[in-house]
Each structure stands twice: as structure tokens, then as C-alpha cells.
C-alpha distance (Angstrom), angle and dihedral (degrees) to the residues before:
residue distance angle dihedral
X1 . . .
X2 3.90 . .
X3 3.64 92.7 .
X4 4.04 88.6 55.5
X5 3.93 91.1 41.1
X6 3.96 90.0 47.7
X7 4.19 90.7 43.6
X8 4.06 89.5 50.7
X9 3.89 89.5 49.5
X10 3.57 87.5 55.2
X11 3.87 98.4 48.3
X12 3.88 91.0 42.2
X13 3.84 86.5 55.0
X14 3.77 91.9 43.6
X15 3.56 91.4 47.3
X16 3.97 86.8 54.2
X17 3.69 101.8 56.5
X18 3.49 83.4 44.4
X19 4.08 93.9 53.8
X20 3.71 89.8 40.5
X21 3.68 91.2 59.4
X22 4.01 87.4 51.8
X23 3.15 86.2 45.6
X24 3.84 96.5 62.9
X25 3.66 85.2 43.4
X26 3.70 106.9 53.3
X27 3.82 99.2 39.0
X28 3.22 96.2 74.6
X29 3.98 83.4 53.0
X30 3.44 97.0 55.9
X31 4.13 91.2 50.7
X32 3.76 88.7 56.7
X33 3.72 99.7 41.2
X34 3.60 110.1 26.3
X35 4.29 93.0 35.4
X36 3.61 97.1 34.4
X37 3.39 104.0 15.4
X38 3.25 105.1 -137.1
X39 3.54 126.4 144.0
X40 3.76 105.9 -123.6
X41 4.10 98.1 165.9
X42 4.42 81.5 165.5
X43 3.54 90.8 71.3
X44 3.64 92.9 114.2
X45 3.82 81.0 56.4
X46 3.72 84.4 78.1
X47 3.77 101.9 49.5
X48 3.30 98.8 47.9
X49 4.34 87.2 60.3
X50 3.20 95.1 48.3
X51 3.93 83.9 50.9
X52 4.08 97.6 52.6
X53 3.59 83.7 42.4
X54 3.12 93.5 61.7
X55 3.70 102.0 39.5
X56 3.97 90.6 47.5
X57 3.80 99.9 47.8
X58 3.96 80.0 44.2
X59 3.88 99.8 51.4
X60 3.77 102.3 26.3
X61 3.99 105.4 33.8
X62 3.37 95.8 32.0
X63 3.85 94.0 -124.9
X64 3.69 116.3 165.3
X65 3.98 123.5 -107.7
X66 4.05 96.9 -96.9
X67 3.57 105.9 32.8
X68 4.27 81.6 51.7
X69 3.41 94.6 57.9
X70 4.07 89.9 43.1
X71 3.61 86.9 54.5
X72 4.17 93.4 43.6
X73 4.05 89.7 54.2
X74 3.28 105.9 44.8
X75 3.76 94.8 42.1
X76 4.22 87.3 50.8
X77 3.55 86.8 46.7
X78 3.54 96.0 56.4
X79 3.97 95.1 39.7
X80 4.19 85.4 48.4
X81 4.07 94.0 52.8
X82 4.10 86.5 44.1
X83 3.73 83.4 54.1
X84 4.13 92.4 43.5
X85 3.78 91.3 51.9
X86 4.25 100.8 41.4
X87 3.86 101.6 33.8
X88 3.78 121.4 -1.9
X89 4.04 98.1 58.1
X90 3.83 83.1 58.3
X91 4.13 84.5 70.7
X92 3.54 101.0 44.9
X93 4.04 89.9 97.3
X94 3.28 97.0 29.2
X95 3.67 121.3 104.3
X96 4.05 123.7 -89.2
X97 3.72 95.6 -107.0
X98 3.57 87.1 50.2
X99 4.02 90.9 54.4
X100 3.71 93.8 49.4
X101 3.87 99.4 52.5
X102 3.61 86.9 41.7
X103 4.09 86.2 57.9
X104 3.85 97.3 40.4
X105 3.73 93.1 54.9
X106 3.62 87.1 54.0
X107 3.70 86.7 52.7
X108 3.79 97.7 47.7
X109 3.65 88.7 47.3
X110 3.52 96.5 51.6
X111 3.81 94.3 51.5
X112 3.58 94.7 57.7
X113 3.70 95.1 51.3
X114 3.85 87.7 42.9
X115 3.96 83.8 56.8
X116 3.53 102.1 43.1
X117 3.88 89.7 49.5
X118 3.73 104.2 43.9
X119 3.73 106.9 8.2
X120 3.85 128.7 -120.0
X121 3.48 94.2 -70.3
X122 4.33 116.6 96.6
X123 3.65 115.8 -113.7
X124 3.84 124.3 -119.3
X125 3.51 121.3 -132.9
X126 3.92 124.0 -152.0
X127 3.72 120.4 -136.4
X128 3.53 130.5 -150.3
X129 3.27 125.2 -97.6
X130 3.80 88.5 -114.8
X131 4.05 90.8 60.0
X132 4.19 97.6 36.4
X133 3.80 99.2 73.2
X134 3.69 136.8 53.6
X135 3.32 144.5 -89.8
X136 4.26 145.0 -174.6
X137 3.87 119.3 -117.0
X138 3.53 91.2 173.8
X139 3.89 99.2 -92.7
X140 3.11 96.6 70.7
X141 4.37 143.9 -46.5
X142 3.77 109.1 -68.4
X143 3.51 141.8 163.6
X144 3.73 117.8 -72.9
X145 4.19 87.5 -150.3
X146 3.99 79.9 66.3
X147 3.51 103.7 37.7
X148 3.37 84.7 53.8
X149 3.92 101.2 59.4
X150 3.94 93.7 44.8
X151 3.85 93.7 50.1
X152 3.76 84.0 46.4
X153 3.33 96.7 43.8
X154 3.98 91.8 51.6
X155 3.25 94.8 57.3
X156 3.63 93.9 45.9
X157 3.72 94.8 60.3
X158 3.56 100.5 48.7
X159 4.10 87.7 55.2
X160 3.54 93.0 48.5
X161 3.41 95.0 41.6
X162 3.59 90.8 46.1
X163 4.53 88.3 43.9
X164 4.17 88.9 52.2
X165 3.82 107.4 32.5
X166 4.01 101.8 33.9
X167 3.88 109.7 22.2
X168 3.62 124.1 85.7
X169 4.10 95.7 -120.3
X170 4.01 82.8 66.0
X171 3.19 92.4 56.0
X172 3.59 92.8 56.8
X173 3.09 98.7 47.1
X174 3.77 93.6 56.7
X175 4.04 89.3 50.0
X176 3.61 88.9 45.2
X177 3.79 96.0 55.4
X178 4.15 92.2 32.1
X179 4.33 94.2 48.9
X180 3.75 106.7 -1.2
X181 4.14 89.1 -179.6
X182 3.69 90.0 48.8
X183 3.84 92.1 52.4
X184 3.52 94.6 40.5
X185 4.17 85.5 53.4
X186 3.78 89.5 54.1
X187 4.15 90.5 56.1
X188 3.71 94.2 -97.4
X189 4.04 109.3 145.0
X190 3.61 95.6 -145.3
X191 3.75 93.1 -174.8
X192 3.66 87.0 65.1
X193 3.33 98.4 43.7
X194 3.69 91.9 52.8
X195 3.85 92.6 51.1
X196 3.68 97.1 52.3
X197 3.63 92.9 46.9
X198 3.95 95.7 48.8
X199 3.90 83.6 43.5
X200 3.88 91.0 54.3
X201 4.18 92.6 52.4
X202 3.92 89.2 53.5
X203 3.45 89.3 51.1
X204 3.49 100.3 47.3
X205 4.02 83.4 45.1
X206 3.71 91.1 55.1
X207 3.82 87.2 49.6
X208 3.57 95.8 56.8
X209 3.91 90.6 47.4
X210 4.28 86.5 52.3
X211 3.37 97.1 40.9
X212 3.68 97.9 41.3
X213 3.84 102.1 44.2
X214 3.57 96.3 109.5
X215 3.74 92.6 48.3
X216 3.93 96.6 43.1
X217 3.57 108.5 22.0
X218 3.89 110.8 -140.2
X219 3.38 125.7 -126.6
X220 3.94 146.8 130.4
X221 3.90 98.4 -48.2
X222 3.69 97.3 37.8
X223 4.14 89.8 123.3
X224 3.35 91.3 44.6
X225 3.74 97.2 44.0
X226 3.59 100.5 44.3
X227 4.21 106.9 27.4
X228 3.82 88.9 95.0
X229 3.94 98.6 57.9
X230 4.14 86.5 45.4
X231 4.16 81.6 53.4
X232 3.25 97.3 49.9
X233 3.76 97.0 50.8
X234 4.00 92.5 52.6
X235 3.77 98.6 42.2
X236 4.28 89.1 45.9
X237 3.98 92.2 46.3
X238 3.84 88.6 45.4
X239 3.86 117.1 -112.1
X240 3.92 113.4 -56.3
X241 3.22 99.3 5.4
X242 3.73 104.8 124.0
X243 4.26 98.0 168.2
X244 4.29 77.9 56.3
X245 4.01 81.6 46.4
X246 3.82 91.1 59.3
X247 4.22 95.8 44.6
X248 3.62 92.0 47.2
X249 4.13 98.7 45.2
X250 4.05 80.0 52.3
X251 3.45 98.5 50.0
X252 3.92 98.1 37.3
X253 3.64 91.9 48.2
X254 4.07 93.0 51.2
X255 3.74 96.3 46.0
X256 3.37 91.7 39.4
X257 4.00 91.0 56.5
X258 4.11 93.4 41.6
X259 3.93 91.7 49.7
X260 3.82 97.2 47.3
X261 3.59 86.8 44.9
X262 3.76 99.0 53.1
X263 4.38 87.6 30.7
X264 4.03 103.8 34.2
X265 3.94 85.8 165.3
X266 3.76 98.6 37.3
X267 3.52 106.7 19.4
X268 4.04 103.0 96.6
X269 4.17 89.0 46.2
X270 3.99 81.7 54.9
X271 3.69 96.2 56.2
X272 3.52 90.1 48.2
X273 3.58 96.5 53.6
X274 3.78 88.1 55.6
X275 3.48 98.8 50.9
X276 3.87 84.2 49.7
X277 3.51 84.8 56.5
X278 3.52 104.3 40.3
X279 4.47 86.3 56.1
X280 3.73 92.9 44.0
X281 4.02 88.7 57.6
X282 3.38 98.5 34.9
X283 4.65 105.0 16.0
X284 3.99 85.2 171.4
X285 3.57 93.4 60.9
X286 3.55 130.7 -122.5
X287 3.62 104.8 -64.5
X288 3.66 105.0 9.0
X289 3.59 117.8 -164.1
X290 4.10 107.9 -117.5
X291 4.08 114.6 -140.2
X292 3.73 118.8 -146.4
């Protein structure tokens, strides 16, 4: 009975560091599509620079872990709100289908430059030494690489749950995407608003693909690989709601680790049957965020 008790303490932490790194990855989804609802299907586009950012700055400059992934944000950041302000507002009106092709081009594109640069093959990333051994939290030893994420990845959520639902630039985004004439009228400059929020997905995309390297290696199919787990968190946690975003990373990530554990052959077709499940009872999500 300990033995069992001890083994599911270890999956449930697995499958944390695991959600936690979806997390980072999907939140920035669910501030495009369920805030601004726009359809931004390359969003693994984003991660997956910030992750060869990382790794190169990392393995050819010589640039420590942190200040890497510093770099890797802010430049994605920058490149996403250049991409918000030249090509993506053009699609804000435009019709759905129109979104999505729009976003897979950018994903096709992307994975041929991704392959031409760095080959097919994923690139490793080397930890420090102060993230490669292990360390006690009480429950148990661990890996610091994972403690890491999750305590990063709490303290992530409460900010941005704390920047979107109680801050006054979430509520303007929410007026500029519900009325954008009435927001404009009350001397909100929607265009900016829009920029900075678009910006702030990419960057927590290229975040995710930093932080998460180790844990899902990057390479040229990263978008493709990945875009259905950052789907699944947003449509589960119901559009725009990123404190939903956190619960269902968490839980999706520990399941997910416990079934494929017990069900190596069957255990990903399981999970998807659930989440099947879990939007044919409830196709609005669980928490769904309700528009004025």
C-alpha cells in the first residue's frame, strides 16, 4: 500500500510539471482566442522560438539558462506585436476560415525555416547545474528542473490571473473586444490594447517553449505536435478563462501521466476520449467566460 501511495505521488507530481509546462503554453492561447477571439491556431509557432532561442543563445553564445530565456521572450514578444500591428489586425473582421488559413500558413512556413536552420532532429538543451539534480519538498525527492517549472508556474498564474481578471488593462480589453466603438468613445486606444495583449500571449508562448525544453524537446513540428494539447486546455476551461486555464493544464497533465503510465499503448487514445466526453456534456467548457 505505501509502495502504490508513494508511486501515485510521483505520477501526480510528474503529471504537474508536465501541466505547468502546458500551462505556460496554452495561456497565452486562451488570451488570444477566448479575449480577443482570434483564431491564432500558430501559437505553437511562438513557443517553439522562444525554445531555439533559448537553446542557441545557450549552446552557441554561451548565455546562461535565465538570462536565455529573458532574451527568447522579450525578443518573441516584440516579433509577435510587429506581427499584431502589420498582418494579424487585418483578420480580426475577417471570417473564421479566413483566420485559420491565415494561422496555418504561418505554421507551415515556420516549419520549413525551423528545418532548414536546425534540421529535423529536436534540440537538447543543457541545464544548470542548479536545475540537473534533486531535491526534497517534503513529499518526496524530486527533480529541481521540475520543481522549478511548477513553482514558476504558480506564481505565474496568480499574476496573470491577477493582470486579466482584476487590473484595469483587462478590463479594456474585454470592452474593446465586446464594443470596440464604445471603448474607443471612452478614450480607450483599442489598437494598443490589442497589440499589447497579442504581444503578451507570444510571450507567454515563448516562455513555455524556454521553460519547457527539457520536458518537450523543440524541434521542427513543435506546432504541429503540440497545438492540440494547447486546444484542449482553452476549449475545457471555457474560452478566456485563464484561472480555468491553470486547473485544467493541472489536471490534464496528471491524468494524462497516470493513464499513460498504467496504458503505455492506449493511454493517450484514453485521454482523448475523455476530453471528447467532457465537450460533448459540457461544449462551452467548464467555466466559460460570459460576454456582455
Amino acid at each position: 500500500m505505501r509502495e502504490l501511495l508513494d508511486l501515485l505521488v510521483s505520477l501526480a507530481f510528474y503529471g504537474t510539471a508536465y501541466g505547468t509546462v502546458l500551462y505556460f503554453l496554452a495561456v497565452g492561447l486562451s488570451v488570444t482566442l477566448g479575449l480577443m477571439r482570434f483564431i491564432n491556431l500558430a501559437h505553437g509557432v511562438f513557443a517553439m522560438a522562444g525554445g531555439y532561442l533559448t537553446v542557441t543563445l545557450m549552446s552557441r553564445a554561451e548565455v546562461p539558462f535565465l538570462p536565455s530565456v529573458a532574451v527568447a521572450v522579450v525578443a518573441v514578444t516584440a516579433f509577435g506585436m510587429l506581427l499584431e500591428r502589420t498582418l494579424c489586425r487585418r483578420f480580426y473582421s475577417a471570417p473564421i476560415l479566413d483566420q485559420v488559413l491565415f494561422s496555418i500558413a504561418l505554421i507551415f512556413m515556420s516549419i520549413a525555416i525551423a528545418r532548414y536552420i536546425y534540421g529535423p532532429l529536436a534540440q537538447p538543451i543543457e541545464l544548470p547545474a542548479w536545475l540537473s539534480g534533486r531535491i526534497s519538498i517534503g513529499i518526496g525527492v524530486f527533480p529541481a528542473y521540475r520543481v522549478f517549472l511548477i513553482a514558476i508556474g504558480l506564481l505565474l498564474a496568480v499574476a496573470i490571473w491577477f493582470g486579466i481578471e482584476r487590473s484595469r488593462f483587462g478590463a479594456s480589453v474585454r470592452a474593446a473586444v465586446d464594443n470596440r466603438q464604445m471603448a474607443e468613445s471612452v478614450g480607450i486606444n483599442v489598437n494598443r490594447v490589442f497589440t499589447i495583449c497579442f504581444g503578451l500571449g507570444t510571450g507567454l508562448a515563448a516562455l513555455g517553449g524556454s521553460l519547457g525544453a527539457d520536458l518537450l524537446p523543440i524541434h521542427p513540428a513543435y506546432p504541429n505536435d503540440f497545438l492540440v494539447y494547447f486546444l484542449i486546455v482553452v476549449a475545457v476551461a471555457g474560452m478566456g478563462n485563464i484561472g480555468g486555464a491553470f486547473a485544467v493544464a493541472l489536471g490534464f497533465g496528471i491524468v494524462d501521466t497516470i493513464v499513460r503510465y498504467y496504458l503505455p499503448d492506449l493511454g493517450r487514445i484514453l485521454m482523448f476520449l475523455l476530453v471528447m466526453a467532457v465537450l460533448f456534456r459540457k461544449p462551452h467548457g467548464f467555466a466559460p467566460r460570459v460576454h456582455a
